[in-house]
C-alpha positions in Angstrom: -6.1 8.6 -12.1 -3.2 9.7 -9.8 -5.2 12.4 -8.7 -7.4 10.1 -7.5 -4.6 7.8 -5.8 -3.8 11.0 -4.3 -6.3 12.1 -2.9 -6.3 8.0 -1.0 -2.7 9.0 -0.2 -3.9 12.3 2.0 -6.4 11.4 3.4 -4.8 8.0 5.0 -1.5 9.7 6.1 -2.2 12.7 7.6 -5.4 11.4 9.3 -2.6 9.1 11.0 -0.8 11.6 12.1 -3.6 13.7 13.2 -4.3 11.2 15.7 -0.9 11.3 17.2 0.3 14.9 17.4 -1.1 18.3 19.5 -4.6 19.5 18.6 -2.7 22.7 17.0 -0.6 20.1 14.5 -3.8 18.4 13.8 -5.8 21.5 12.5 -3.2 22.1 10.5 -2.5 18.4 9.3 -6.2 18.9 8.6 -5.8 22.1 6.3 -3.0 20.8 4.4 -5.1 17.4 3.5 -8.4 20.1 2.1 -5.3 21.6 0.5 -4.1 18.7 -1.4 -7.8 17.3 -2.1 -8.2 20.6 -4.0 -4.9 20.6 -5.9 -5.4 20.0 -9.7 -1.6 20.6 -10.6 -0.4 16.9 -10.2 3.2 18.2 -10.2 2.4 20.4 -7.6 1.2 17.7 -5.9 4.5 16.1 -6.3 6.5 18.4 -5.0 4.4 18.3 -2.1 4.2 15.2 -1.2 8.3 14.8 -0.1 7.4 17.3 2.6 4.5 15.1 4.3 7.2 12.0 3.6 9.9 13.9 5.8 7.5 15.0 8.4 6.6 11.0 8.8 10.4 10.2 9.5 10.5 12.5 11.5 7.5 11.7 14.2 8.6 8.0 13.9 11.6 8.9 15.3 10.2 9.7 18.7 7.6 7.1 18.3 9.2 4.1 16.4 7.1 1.1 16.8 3.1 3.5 15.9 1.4 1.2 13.6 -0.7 4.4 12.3 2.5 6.6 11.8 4.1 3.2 9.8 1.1 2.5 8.0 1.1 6.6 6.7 4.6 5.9 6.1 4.1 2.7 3.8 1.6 4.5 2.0 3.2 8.0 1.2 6.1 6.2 0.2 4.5 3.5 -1.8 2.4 6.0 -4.0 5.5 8.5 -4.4 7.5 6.0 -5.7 4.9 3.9 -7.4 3.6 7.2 -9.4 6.2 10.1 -9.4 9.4 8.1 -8.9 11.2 8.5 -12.3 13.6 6.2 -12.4 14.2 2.6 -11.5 17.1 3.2 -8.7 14.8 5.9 -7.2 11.5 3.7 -7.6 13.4 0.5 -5.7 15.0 2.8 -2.7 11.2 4.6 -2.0 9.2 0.8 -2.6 11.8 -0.6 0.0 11.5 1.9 2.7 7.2 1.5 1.9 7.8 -2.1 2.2 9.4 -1.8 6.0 7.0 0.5 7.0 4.1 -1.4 6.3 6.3 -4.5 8.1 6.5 -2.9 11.1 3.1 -1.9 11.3 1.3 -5.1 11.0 4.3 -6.8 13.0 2.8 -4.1 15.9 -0.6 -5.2 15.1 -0.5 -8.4 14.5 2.7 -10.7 15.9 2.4 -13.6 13.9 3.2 -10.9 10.6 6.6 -10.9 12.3 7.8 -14.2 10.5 6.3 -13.2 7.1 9.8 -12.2 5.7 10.9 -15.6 6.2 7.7 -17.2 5.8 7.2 -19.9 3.0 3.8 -19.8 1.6 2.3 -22.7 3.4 3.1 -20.8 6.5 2.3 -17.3 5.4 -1.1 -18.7 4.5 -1.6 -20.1 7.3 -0.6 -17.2 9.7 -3.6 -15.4 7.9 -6.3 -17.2 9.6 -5.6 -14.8 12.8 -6.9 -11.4 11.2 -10.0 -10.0 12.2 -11.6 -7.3 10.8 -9.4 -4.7 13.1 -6.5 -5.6 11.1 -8.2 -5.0 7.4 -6.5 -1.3 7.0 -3.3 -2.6 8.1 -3.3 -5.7 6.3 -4.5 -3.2 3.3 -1.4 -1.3 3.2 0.8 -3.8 3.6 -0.9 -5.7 0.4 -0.4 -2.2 -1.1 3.2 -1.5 -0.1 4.3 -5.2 -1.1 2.3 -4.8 -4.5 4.6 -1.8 -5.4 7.5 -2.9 -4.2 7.4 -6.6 -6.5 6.3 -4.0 -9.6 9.5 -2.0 -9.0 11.4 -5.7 -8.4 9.8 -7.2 -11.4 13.7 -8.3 -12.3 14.2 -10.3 -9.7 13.0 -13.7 -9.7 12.9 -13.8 -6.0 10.8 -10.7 -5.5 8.3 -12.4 -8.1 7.7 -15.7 -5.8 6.4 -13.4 -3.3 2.9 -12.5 -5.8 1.0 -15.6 -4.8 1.5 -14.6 -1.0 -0.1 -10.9 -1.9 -2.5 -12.7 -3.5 -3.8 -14.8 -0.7 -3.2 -12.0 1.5 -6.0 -9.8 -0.7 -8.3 -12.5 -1.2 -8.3 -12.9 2.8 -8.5 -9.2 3.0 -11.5 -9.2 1.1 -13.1 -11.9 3.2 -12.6 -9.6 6.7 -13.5 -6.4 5.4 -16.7 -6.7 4.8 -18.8 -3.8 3.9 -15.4 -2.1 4.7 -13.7 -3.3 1.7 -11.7 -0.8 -0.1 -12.4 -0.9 -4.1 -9.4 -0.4 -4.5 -7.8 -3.8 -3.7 -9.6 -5.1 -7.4 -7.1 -3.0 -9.3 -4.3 -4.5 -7.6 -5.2 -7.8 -7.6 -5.6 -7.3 -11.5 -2.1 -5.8 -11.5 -0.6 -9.0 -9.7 -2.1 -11.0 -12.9 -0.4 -8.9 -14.9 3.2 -9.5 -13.1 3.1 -13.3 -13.1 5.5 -14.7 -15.4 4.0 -16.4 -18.7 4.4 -19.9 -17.6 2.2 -19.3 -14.6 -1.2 -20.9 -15.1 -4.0 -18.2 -14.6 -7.5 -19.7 -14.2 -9.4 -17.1 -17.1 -12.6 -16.9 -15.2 -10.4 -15.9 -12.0 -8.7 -13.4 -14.2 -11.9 -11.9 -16.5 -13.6 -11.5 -12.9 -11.4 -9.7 -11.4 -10.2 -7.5 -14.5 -14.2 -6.6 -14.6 -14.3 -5.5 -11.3 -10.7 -3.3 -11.5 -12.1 -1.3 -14.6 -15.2 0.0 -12.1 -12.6 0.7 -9.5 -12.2 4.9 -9.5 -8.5 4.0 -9.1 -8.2 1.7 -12.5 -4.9 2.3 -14.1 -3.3 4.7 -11.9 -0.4 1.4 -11.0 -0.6 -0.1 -14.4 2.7 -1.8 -15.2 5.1 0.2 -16.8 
């Protein structure tokens, strides 16, 4: 299963930065993603990956505000530190660089995002109802990276009222995606059933649907809760 997050992971970040660097950088950006899809070694793959994180800082630094360089960003980070991180200091300090990443980027693509931070829910709600479908891959990693970042926070009380937000930012996902939809986005709504507290009230044909739907996701299990 975290090969198969990986392979997500490569594909998404260095076709990013393919985009944005010479034609000789993007033949080998190209290379080094076959590379990685044919890696069966997952701590190969691990060792890897810091290298394609670095190389991400690095290109941001000349071009700060790229919503495609972010967006790779948010999601390197958010899967190193969702699936290789191993401990809880390590897993907080790579979530919360994912989680600014994936800020900037939709704050780039989409200005209203700006004020999600200090957004209540009413108002993040409402701020939805301006994505389009040319938004869906941003708004994608930003459900991701904020997903990762509350599992790694489950401790804090505060992080945790942030989960019905991701939730209404999937479920809004899902309705401007259209055949575009990424299967993934079932397993993590299933996760963010999984992190409510107990006293939350969980409708159980809301949560039997969309637990049916994460375990034909190729992806099912690879961010269980630990």
């Amino acid at each position: 299963m975290k090969n198969a997050l990986l392979i997500g992971v490569a594909a998404l970040a260095l076709s990013g930065c393919a985009s944005l660097v010479s034609s000789a950088t993007s033949g080998f950006t190209d290379n080094l993603s076959a590379s990685i899809l044919n890696q069966d070694d997952p701590e190969t793959a691990k060792a890897a990956l810091p290298t394609f994180m670095v190389t991400i800082d690095s290109l941001l630094r000349n071009n700060p505000d790229d919503p495609d360089l972010l967006a790779s960003g948010a999601t390197l980070y958010a899967s190193y530190g969702a699936i290789f991180a191993d401990d809880e200091i390590r897993a907080s300090r790579l979530t919360t660089r994912a989680r600014q990443y994936a800020s900037r980027a939709m704050c780039e693509t989409y200005v209203p995002s700006c004020d999600w931070p200090d957004s209540n829910y009413d108002e993040f709600v409402a701020s939805l109802d301006g994505l389009r479908p040319k938004h869906s891959e941003f708004l994608y990693t930003y459900g991701f990276a904020s997903l990762v970042y509350l599992r790694a926070h489950s401790s804090d009380w505060n992080s945790l009222a942030e989960l019905p937000q991701i939730e209404a930012l999937f479920n809004h996902y899902l309705d401007i995606s259209g055949d575009e939809v990424n299967g993934a986005v079932y397993t993590y709504m299933g996760i963010l059933l999984t992190l409510r507290p107990r006293p939350w009230v969980v409708n159980p044909r809301e949560r039997a649907s969309i637990l049916r739907k994460r375990s034909r996701s190729p992806m099912a299990g690879t961010l269980a809760p630990k």
